[in-house]
C-alpha positions as CSV (number, residue, x, y, z in Angstrom):
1,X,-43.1,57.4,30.6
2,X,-40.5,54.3,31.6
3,X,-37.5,55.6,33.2
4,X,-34.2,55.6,31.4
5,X,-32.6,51.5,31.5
6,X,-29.1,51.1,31.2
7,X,-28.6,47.9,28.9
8,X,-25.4,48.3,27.9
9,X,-23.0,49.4,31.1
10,X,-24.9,46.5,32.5
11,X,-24.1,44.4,29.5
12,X,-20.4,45.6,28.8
13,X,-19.6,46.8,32.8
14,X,-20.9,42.0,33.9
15,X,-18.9,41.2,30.5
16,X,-17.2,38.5,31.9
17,X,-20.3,37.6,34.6
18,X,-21.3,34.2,33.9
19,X,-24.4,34.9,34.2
20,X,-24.5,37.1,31.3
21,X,-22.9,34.5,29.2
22,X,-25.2,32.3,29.7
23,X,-27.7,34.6,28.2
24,X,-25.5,35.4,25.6
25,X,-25.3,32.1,24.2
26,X,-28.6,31.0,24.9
27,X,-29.9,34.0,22.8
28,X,-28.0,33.6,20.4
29,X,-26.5,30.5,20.0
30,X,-22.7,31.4,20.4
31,X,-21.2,34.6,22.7
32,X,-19.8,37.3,20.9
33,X,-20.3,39.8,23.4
34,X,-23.5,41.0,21.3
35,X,-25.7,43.8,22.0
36,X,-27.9,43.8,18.9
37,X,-29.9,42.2,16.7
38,X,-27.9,40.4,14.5
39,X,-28.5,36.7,14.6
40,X,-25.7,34.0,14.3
41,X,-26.6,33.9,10.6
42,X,-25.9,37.8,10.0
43,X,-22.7,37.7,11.8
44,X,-21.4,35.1,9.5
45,X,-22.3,36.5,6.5
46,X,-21.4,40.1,7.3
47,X,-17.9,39.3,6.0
48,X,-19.0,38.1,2.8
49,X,-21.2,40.6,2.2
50,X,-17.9,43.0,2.6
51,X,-15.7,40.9,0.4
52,X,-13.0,40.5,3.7
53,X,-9.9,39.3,2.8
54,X,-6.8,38.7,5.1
55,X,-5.7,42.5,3.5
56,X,-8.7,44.7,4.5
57,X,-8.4,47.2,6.6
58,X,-12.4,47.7,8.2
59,X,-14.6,50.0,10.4
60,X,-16.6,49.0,13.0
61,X,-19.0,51.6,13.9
62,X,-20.1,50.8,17.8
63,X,-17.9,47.7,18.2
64,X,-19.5,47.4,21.6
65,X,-17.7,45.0,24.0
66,X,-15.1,44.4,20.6
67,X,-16.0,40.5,20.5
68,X,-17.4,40.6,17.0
69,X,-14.1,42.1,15.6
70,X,-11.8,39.7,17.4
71,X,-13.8,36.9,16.2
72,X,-13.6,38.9,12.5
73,X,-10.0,39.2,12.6
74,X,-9.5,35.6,13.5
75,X,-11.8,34.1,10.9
76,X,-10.6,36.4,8.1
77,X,-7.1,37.8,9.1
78,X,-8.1,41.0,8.3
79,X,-7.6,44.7,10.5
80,X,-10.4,46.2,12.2
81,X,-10.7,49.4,14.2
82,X,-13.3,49.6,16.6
83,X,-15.2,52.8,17.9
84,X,-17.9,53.1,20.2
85,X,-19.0,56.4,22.6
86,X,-19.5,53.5,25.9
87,X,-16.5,53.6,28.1
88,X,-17.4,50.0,29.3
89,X,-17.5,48.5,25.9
90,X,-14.1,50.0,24.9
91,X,-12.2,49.4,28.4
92,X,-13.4,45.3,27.8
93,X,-12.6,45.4,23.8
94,X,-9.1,46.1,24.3
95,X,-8.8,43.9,27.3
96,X,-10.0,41.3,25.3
97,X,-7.8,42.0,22.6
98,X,-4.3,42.0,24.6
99,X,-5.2,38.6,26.2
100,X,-5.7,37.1,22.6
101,X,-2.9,38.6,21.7
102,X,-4.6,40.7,18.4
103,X,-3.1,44.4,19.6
104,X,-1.3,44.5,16.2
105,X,-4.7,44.0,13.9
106,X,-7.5,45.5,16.0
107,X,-7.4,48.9,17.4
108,X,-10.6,50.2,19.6
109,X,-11.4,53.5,20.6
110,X,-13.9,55.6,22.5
111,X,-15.6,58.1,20.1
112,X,-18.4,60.1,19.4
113,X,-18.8,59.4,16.0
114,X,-21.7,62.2,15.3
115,X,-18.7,64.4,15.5
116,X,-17.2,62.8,12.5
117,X,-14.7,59.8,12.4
118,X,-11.4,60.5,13.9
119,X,-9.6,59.0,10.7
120,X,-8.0,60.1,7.3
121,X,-10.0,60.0,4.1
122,X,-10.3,56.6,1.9
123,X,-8.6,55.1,5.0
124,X,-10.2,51.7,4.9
125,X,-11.6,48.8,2.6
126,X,-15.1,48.5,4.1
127,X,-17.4,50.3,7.2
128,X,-20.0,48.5,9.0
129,X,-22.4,49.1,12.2
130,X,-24.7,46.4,13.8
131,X,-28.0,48.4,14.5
132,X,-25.9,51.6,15.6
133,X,-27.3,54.5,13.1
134,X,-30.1,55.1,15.4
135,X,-28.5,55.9,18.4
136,X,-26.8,58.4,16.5
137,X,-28.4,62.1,15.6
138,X,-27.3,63.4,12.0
139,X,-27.4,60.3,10.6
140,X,-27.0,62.0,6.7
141,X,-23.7,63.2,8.0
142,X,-22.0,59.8,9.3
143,X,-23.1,58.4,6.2
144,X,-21.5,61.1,4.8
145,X,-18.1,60.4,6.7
146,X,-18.6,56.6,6.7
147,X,-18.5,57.4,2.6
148,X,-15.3,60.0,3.0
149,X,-12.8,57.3,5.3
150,X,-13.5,54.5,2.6
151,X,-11.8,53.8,-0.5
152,X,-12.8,53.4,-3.8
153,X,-15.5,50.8,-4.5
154,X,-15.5,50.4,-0.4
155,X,-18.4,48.6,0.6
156,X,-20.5,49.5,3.5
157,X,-23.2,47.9,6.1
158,X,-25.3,48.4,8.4
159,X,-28.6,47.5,9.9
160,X,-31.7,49.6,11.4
161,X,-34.2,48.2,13.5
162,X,-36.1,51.0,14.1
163,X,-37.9,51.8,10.7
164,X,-41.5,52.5,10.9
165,X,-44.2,50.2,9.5
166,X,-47.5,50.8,11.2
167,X,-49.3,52.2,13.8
168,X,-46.9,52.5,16.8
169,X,-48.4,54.1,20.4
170,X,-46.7,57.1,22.2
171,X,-46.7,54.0,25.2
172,X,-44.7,51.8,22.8
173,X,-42.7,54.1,21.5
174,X,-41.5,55.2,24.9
175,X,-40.8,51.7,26.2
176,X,-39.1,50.9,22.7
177,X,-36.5,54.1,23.6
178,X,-36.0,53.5,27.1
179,X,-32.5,52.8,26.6
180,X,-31.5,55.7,25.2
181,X,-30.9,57.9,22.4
182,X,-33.1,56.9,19.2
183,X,-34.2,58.0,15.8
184,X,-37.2,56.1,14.3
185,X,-37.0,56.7,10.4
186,X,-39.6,56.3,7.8
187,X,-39.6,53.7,4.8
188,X,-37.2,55.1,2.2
189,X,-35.3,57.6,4.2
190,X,-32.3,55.4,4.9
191,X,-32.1,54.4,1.0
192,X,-32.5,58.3,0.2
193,X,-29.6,59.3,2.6
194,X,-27.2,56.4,1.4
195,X,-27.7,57.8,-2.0
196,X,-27.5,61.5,-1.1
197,X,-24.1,60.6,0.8
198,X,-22.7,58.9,-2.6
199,X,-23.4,55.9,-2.2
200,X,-24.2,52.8,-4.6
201,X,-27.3,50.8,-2.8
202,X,-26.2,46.7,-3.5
203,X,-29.0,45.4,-1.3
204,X,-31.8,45.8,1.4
205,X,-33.0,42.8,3.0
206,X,-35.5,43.2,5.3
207,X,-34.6,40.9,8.7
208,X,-37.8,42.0,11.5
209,X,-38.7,38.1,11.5
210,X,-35.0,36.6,12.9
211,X,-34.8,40.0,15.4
212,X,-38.2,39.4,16.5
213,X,-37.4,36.1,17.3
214,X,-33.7,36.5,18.6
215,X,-35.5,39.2,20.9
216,X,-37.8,36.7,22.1
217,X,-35.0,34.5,23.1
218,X,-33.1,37.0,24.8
219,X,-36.2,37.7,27.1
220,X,-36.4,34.2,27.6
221,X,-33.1,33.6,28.7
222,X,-33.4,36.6,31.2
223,X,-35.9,35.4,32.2
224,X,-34.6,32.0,33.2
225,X,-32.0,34.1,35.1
226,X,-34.2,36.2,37.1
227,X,-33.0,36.1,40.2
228,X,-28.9,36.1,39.2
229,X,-29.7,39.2,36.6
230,X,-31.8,40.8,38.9
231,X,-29.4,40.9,42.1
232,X,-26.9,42.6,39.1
233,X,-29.2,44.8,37.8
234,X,-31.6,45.8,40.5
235,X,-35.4,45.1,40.3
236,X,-36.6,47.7,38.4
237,X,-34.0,47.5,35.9
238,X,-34.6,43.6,35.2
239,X,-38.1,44.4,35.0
240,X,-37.9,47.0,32.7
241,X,-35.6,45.8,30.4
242,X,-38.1,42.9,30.2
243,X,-40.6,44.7,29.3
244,X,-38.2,46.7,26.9
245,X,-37.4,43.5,24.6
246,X,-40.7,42.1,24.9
247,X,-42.1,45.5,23.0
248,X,-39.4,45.2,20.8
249,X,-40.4,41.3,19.8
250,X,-44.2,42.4,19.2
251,X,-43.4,45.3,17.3
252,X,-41.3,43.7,15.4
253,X,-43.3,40.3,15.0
254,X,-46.1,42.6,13.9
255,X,-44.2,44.8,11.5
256,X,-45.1,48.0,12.9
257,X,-41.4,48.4,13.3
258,X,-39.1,46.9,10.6
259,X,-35.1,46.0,10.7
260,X,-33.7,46.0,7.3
261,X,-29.8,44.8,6.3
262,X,-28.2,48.0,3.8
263,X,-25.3,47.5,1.4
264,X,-23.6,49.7,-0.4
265,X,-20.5,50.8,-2.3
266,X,-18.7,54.0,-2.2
267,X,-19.1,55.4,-6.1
């Protein structure tokens, strides 16, 4: 069984490293401060998909190190509030959002969202999470909450990367969760949960190709940083979040695990 890895202190605790920049953008092709899956593509389309206009008020579910929704909020004009249960992640969102000077239209907080969302009903225009859900135990219940704090004809996204399509090993499995808290789901169940929560399924697009290959990069780039990542991380984390991405590129390559794109509407 590998031991427990700590991604992301190490990613949002070296934010501003140089090092990790590096990787960033060399993954994937501009630095957002991402965690996830979501390739350069996604993130651009994520605000279509939502229908953002300079008068939304959004979610973000696990807003990480917050450079996603300070990009958001630039490109559209928009407000965004940010949650996410890693200290790190909220202590650099809000630092990045006073020196840009954005206090007034992005708000981040630390949260546990599977204890419900901190926030009045029909409170906002649209919800979305970047492969968060399945870090997150009761999942039929956020969607439940993500479906109370929206408005009428709200939209919603998200993205799970961990939805099984073969034969996965108890070895692989293991290795695939060694960074923390995760719910593997079978084919359907996200689709059935949306629609048990209220909600009006728009689209599912299944995206395993672009993660599998966005997770080869990121090893790569790692990689190319051995010796700077590992003298940050320690040797036995490096290593093992190496091996931690390469599982998740085969498994994704492969389709034993999928990663599909959900959006919906609040009915």
């Amino acid at each position: 069984m590998p031991d427990k890895l700590d991604l992301y202190d190490n990613a949002y605790g070296n934010y501003t490293s140089d090092v990790y920049e590096r990787v960033r953008i060399e993954t994937y092709g501009a630095d957002l401060g991402q965690t996830s899956w979501v390739t350069q593509e996604e993130s651009a389309d994520i605000p279509k998909l939502l229908k953002l206009t300079g008068d939304s008020v959004v979610l973000e579910i696990g807003c990480g190190s917050g450079a996603y929704a300070l990009h958001v909020v630039e490109e559209v004009g928009c407000k965004i509030v940010g949650v996410d249960s890693n200290a790190n992640g909220v202590t650099n969102a809000n630092r990045l959002a006073a020196e840009r000077g954005l206090n007034e239209r992005v708000t981040f907080r630390h949260c546990d969202v599977s204890a419900g969302l901190p926030f009045q009903s029909e409170s906002f225009d649209a919800v979305f999470a970047n492969d968060v859900l399945c870090h997150i135990p009761g999942r039929g219940s956020l969607l439940r909450e993500m479906h109370r704090v929206l408005r009428e004809n709200g939209l919603m996204l998200f993205s799970d990367a961990l939805v099984i399509g073969g034969m996965v090993s108890h070895q692989e499995i293991a290795t695939r969760s060694s960074i923390g808290f995760y719910v593997f789901s079978p084919p359907g169940e996200n689709d059935r949960l949306m629609k048990e929560a209220g909600f009006q399924i728009l689209s599912v697009t299944d995206t395993s190709e672009a993660a599998a290959e966005l997770a080869g990069r990121w090893c790569a780039a790692r990689e190319k940083y051995r010796k700077e990542l590992a003298n940050e991380e320690g040797r036995s984390s490096f290593d093992g979040l190496q091996n931690f991405l390469l599982c998740v590129q085969t498994l994704l390559k492969e389709k034993r695990l999928l990663r599909f794109l959900y959006l919906a509407r609040k009915e």
